[in-house]
Every structure is written in C-alpha cells, then in structure tokens.
C-alpha positions in Angstrom: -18.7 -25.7 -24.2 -21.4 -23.1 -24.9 -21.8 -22.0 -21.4 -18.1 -21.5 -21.9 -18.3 -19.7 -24.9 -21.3 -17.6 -23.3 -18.5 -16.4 -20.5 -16.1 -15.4 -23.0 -18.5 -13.6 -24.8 -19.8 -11.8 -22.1 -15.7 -11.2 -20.9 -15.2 -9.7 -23.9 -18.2 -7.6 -23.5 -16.9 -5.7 -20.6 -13.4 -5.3 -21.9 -14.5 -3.7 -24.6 -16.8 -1.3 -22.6 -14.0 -0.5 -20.2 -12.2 -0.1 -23.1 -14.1 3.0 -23.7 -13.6 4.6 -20.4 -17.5 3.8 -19.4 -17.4 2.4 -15.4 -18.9 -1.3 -15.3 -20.9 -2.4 -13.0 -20.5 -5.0 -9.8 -22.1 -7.8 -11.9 -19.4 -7.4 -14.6 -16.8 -6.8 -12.8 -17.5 -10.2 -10.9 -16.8 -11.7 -14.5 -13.3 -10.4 -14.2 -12.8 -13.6 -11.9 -12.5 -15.8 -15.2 -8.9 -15.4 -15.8 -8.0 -15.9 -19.7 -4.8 -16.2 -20.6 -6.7 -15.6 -24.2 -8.2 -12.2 -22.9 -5.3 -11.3 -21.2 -3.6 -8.7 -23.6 -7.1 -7.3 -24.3 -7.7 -6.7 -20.4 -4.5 -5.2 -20.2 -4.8 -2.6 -23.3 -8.0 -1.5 -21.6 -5.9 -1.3 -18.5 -3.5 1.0 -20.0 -6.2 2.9 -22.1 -7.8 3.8 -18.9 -4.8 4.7 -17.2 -3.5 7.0 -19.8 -7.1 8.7 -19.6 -6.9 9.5 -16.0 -2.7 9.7 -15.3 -1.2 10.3 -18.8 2.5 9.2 -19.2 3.1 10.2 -15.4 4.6 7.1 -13.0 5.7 8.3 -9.7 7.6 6.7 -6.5 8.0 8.3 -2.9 11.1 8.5 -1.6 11.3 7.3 1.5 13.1 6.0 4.9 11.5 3.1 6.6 10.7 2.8 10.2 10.3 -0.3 11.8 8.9 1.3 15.5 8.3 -2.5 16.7 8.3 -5.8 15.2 6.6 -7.5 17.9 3.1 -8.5 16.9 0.0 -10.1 18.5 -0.9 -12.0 15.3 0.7 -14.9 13.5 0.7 -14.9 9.9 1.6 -18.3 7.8 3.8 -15.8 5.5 5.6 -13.5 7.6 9.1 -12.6 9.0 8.7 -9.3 9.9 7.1 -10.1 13.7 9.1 -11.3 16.5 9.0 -12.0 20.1 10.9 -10.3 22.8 13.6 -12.7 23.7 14.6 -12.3 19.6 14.6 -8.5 20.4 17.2 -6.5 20.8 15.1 -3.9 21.6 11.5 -3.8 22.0 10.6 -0.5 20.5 13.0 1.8 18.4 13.7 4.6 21.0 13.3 8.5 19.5 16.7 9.2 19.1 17.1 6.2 16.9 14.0 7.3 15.0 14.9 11.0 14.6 18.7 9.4 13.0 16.8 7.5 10.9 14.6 10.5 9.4 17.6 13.1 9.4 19.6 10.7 7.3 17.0 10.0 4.8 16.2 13.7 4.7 19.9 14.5 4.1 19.3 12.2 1.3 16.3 13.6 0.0 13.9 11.8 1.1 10.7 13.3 1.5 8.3 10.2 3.7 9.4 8.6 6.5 6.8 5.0 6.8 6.1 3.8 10.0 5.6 -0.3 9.9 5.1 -2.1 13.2 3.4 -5.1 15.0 -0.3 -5.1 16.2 -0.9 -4.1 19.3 2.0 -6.2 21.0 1.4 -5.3 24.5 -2.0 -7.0 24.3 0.1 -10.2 24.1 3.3 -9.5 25.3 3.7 -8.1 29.1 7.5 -6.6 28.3 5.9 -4.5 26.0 3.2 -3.1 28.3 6.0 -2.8 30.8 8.1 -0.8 27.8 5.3 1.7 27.1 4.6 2.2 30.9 8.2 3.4 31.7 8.3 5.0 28.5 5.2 7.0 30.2 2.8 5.5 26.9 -0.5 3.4 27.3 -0.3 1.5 24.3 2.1 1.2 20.9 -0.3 3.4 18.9 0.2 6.5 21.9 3.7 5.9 21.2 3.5 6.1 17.3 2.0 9.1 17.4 4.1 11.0 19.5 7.3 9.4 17.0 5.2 10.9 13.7 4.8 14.2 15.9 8.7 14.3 16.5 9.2 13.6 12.6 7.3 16.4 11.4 8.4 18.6 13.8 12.6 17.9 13.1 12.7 17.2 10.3 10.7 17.7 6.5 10.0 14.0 6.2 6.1 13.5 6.3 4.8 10.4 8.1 3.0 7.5 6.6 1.8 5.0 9.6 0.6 1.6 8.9 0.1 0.3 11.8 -3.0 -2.2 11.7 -6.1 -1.9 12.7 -7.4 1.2 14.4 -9.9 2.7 16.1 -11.9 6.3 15.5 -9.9 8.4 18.4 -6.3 6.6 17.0 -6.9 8.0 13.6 -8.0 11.3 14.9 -4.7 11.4 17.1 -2.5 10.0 13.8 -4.2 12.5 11.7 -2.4 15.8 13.0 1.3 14.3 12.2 0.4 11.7 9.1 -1.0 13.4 6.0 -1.8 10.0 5.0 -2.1 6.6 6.9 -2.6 3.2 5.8 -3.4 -0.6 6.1 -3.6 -3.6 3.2 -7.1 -5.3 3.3 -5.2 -8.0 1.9 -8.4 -10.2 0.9 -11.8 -10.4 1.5 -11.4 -14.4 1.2 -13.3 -16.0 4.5 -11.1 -19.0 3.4 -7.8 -17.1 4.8 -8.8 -17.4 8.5 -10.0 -20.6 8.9 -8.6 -23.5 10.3 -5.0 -24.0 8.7 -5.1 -20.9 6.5 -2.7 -17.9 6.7 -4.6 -16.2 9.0 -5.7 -18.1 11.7 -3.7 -17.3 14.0 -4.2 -13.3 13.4 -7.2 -12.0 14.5 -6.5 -8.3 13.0 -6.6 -10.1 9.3 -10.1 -10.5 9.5 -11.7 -8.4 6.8 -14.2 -7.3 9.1 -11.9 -5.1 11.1 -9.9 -4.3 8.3 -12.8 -2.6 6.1 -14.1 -1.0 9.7 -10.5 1.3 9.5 -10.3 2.3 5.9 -14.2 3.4 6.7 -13.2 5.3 9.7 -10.1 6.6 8.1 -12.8 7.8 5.5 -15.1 9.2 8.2 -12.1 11.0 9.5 -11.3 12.3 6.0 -7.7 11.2 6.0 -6.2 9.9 2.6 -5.5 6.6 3.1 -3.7 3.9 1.0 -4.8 -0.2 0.9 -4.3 -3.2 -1.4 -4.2 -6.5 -1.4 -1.9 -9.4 -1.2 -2.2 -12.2 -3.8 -1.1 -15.5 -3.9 -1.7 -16.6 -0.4 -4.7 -18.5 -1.0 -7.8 -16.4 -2.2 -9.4 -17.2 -5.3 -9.1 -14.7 -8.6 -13.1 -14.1 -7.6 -12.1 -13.1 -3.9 -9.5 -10.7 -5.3 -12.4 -8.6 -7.7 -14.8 -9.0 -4.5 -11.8 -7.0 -2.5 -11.6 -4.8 -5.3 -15.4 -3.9 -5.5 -15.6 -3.3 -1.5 -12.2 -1.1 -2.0 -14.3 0.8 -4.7 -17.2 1.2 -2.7 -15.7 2.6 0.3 -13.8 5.2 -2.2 -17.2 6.0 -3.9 -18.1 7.3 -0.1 -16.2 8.9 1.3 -13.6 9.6 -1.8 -10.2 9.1 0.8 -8.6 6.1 -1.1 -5.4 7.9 -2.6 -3.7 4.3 -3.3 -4.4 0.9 -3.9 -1.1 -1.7 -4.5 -1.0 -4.9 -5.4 1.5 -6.9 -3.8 2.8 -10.0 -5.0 3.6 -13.0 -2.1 6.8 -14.2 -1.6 7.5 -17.3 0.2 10.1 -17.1 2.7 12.1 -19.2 4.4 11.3 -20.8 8.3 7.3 -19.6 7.8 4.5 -21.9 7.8 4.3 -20.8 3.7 8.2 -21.6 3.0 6.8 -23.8 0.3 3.9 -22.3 -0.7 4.1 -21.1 -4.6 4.8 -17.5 -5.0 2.3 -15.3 -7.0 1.9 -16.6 -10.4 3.0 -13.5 -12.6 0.2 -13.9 -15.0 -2.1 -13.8 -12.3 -0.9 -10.8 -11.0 -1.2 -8.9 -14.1 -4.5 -10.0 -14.7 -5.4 -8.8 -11.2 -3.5 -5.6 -12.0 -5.5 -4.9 -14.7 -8.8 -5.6 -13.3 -7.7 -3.2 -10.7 -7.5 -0.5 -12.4 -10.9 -1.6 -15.1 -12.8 -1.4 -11.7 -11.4 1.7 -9.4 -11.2 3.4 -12.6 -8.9 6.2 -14.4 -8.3 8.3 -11.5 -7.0 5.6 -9.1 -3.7 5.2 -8.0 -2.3 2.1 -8.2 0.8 0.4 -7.6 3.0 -2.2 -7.9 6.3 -2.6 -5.3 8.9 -3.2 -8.0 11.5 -4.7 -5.2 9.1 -8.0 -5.5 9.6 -8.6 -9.3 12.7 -7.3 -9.6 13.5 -9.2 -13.0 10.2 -7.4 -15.0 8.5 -5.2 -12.8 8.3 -2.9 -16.1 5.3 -5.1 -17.2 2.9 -4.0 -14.9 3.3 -0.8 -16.4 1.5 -2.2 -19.4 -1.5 -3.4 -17.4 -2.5 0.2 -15.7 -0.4 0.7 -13.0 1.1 4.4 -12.3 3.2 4.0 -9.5 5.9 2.5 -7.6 5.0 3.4 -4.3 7.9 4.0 -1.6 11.7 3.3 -2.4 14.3 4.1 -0.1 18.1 4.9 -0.8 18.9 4.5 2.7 16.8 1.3 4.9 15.8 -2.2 3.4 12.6 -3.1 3.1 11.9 -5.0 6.8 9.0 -7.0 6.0 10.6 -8.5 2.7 14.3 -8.1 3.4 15.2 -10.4 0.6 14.2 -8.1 -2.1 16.2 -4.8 -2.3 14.9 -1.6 -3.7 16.1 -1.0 -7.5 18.3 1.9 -8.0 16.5 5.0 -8.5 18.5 5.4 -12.1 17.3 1.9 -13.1 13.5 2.6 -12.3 14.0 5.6 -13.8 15.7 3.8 -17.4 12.8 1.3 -17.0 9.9 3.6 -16.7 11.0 5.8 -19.7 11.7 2.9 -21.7 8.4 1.9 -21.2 6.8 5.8 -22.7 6.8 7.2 -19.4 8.1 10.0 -16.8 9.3 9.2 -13.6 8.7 11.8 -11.0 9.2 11.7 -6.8 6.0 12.5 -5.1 5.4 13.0 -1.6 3.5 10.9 1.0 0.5 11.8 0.2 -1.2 12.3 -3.1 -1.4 16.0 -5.1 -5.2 15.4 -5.4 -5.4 15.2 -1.5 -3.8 18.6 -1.2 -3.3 21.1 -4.0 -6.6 22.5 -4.5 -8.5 21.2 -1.3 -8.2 22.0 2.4 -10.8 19.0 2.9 -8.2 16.4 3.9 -5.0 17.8 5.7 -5.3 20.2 9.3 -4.0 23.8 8.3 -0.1 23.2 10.1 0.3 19.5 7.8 -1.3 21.3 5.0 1.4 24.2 4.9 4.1 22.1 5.7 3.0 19.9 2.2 2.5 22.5 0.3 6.1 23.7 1.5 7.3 20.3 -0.4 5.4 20.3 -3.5 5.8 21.9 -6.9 2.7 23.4 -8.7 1.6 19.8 -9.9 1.6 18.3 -6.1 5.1 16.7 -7.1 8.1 17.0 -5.1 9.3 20.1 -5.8 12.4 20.5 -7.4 16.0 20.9 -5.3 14.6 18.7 -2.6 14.6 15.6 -4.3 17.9 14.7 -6.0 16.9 11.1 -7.9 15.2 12.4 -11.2 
C-alpha cells in the first residue's frame, strides 16, 4: 500500500509540473504508464492547459480524397481488412486515369489533400504484381506512387500525402518532390506484437526497428512527416509512453514530426482479432493526454473522429487539436465501417466544445510559412498558393467552414 501511495505521489508530481508548461523528463514520463482512473481528470486538465499554451482554441481537419493505389500487401496483420490478394482483386493497382478522377472530383469539392494508402511492397510477394509494374514500365509499387503523387500535383491543386510503409533513403528523396508531407504509424514499440501469435507476426514491416529507421530518414531528408500509434492491439499502457518518448526523441533531432494521432482499434469482422476487445475509451484518453504532456504544446495531435463516432468531442478535453483527414467524397478504406462525420457536425461539436474549426492543408503552417527548410522551391509555391496568412486553407477554396 505505501509503495502504492509512493506512485501516486510521485504521479501527481508530474502532473502538476506539466501542469505548468515545464517539459518532464523520460523517467517521469515512464510514470505515465500507471493509468489512474483517480488521476485521470487531473492528466487531462494538464493536457488541455498545455494545449491551449501552444494551439489556443484552434482545431483543424484536412480535407481530403483518399487513394487506395493498391491493397495488396506482403504482410499479414491479425487486425486488418484493408490488404488483399490478387484473385480478390479487381484490379491490381488503381490505373492514372482512375487516380486523376478521383483527385479532380475531390478538388471540385474542395478538397485540398489527396492521401495515398497502399500495401507493402506487394510485388515482393506477389508475382502478378511484379508482372503489373513491369508492363506498366515501373520497377516496384513505390516508382509507381511517385509518378501517381507527380500526376496529382501537376493536374490538379490537391497536395499528396503518401503512407506507404516502410521506406528507404532514395524512396523518400523521390516522394519528396510531389508529397509536402509523407507518413507512416509506428504503431508500438511493444516487442510483444511480433512474436509468436501476436498481431504482427506475420508482417515483417511492423517491426519497430524499420519503422523508427523511416521517420529518421524522413527526418534526415527534412520532410514533415506524420506518425502515431495504434492502441488496443496488445501493448501495455508502459509500451504506449516508451513509443511516445522514441516519437519525441526523433522530433527533438531533427524537428520533422508535424503530426502524431492516436488511433483507436477496431475489431473487425473475418480477421484473426474479430473478437479481440476494442480500445477501452478511458485508456485512450489517458494515452491522449500523456501524448500531448510528453511531445509537448507545440505538437500536433490527433484523434480520427470516424472511430468514436458517439464522443469523439472528448478527446478534445485531453489535448488533442486536430482531426486529421475527412473526406466528403471516398470512405475511409482501411476502416470502412466507420464513416466520416459531416463536416457541419464536427464543426457543431468542436465549437461546442470552446473551439474553431478550420481546413488546413496537407502539411502543417509551421512546415511552410516562414521556412524554406522543408518543402523544394515548385511544392513550396504551389502551398503557399493554398494557404491563407496563418498557413490555413485559404479562404474560397475550401467551402466546409
């Protein structure tokens, strides 16, 4: 019971000096891991505190179309139903007309991002999608992506965001011309995920390993980059704060993280997971929270409000400031059970809740508007094109808020 109260203590310690805007340290961060539902209103106030320090009353969302280039994957996750193999394929690859009608639509909509989601490296497993990329006069799935982001920018005003996996030093550089931002969700740090029957076993690109080597290339490269991580699929809360702190430390060198969301699991039906719990909601507020305690007041970070659809207001409580991507036009392939809210109920919700809701492009204002660090000179002018004088997107374009 001391040893208990000594934790609680010392819990209360750091929320308190979080609570005045003062960084804390890896050792107390690691003390976040001891989730209290008795300290969880505290952690969240700080939370908030710290948010409003940093983002003021400002919550924004990027309008978007989403892209599904491929859905065939080498990997196997326990969770997902985005991958499949070719004989459930229609077609293997979306071709560039079909891309190009996707963007033109969404920019006739307003839309301002056009997110590229596809499988990992499929033609390392599959030989119709080697074949594919060879007639299509490609070497791989990521040669293809790039030339699909080129197209985008070049048609049309939609700015690319790829998340395509893992990838190497010359694939960023190529992504880097057409994508003012890329991605990819460390997910977890949690060694526990790929072993034998875990989540991940079956996907070698989950490893954390490879994971962390992209956002640090991506930060090499000096491309804004957004990650996260998933919870509920079997990490501990003390493998979600060490995920955090190596998040944190890649930001602290080389300053490129512009996002960091944390995504709720889902179970879905006809996975290996289908009866796995889905994140507890507590849990993910807690983890929330912590977030933002330990990237600190200038950190983006989100919550996708298409997976809590009944509440996501709350998170706005525990520090988050946006709402990432929402599209008036494509569903969101990789959880197709959960719609995107209507723009004038995230809007209702997020004013309710003290705050402004305002579009913002794909990549964030601080990555742009008074720094040529980040985007090449042609990207850089065409986002500045886009954005008002606060980096938001600029007025007339977008025709949501």
């Amino acid at each position: 019971m001391m040893n208990q109260h000594k934790i609680n203590t010392h819990l209360t310690d750091v929320i308190a000096k979080a609570s005045e805007i003062s960084e804390i340290t890896d050792e107390e961060a690691l003390l976040l891991s001891r989730y209290s539902e008795d300290h969880l209103g505290d952690l969240c106030g700080a939370a908030a505190k710290i948010r409003n320090h940093g983002k003021g009353t400002t919550v924004t969302f990027s309008p978007k179309v989403f892209i599904p280039l491929t859905r065939l994957c080498r990997d196997y996750c326990g969770y997902c139903t985005f991958r499949i193999d070719p004989d459930q394929a229609q077609s293997l690859y979306m071709s560039a007309e079909e891309v190009l009608d996707v963007a033109k639509q969404g920019e006739n909509l307003g839309c301002t991002e056009a997110l590229f989601t596809l499988g990992e490296r499929p033609e390392q497993k599959y030989p119709e999608a080697k074949e594919w990329l060879s007639n299509n006069g490609y070497d791989s799935t990521l040669d293809y992506l790039g030339a699909m982001t080129e197209l985008v920018v070049k048609e049309t005003r939609l700015l690319p965001h790829a998340n395509p996996g893992t990838m190497t030093h010359r694939e960023l550089n190529v992504l880097k011309d057409s994508n003012p931002s890329t991605g990819i969700m460390l997910e977890s740090t949690s060694e526990l995920l790929y072993q034998k029957g875990g989540p991940h076993e079956f996907a070698p690109s989950k490893r954390p390993i490879v994971r962390l080597k992209t956002i640090s290339i991506a930060g090499e490269l000096r491309i804004p980059f957004t990650t996260g991580l998933l919870i509920g699929i079997g990490e501990t809360m003390l493998d979600r704060i060490e995920s955090l702190l190596e998040i944190r430390s890649l930001h602290r060198k080389y300053n490129h993280i512009q996002e960091t969301i944390i995504q709720n699991f889902r179970a879905k039906p006809e996975t290996p997971m289908a009866e796995s719990p889905d994140a507890e909601t507590q849990e993910m507020l807690w983890t929330v929270a912590a977030a933002r305690i330990i990237l600190g007041p200038q950190a983006n970070i989100q919550v996708p409000p298409n997976l809590s659809s009944e509440n996501y207001e709350m998170y706005l409580a525990a520090g988050i400031n946006d709402w990432g991507g929402v599209s008036p036009l494509t569903i969101d392939y990789v959880n197709p059970e959960a719609p995107w809210p209507l723009i004038t109920n995230l809007k209702s919700k997020t004013e309710s809740a003290g705050f402004e809701l305002r579009p913002r492009l794909a990549v964030y204002p601080e990555y742009f508007l008074d720094t040529t660090e980040y985007l090449p000179v042609d990207l850089l002018t065409k986002v500045r094109e886009l954005a008002d004088d606060e980096g938001y997107v600029k007025e007339g374009i977008n025709r949501y808020v």
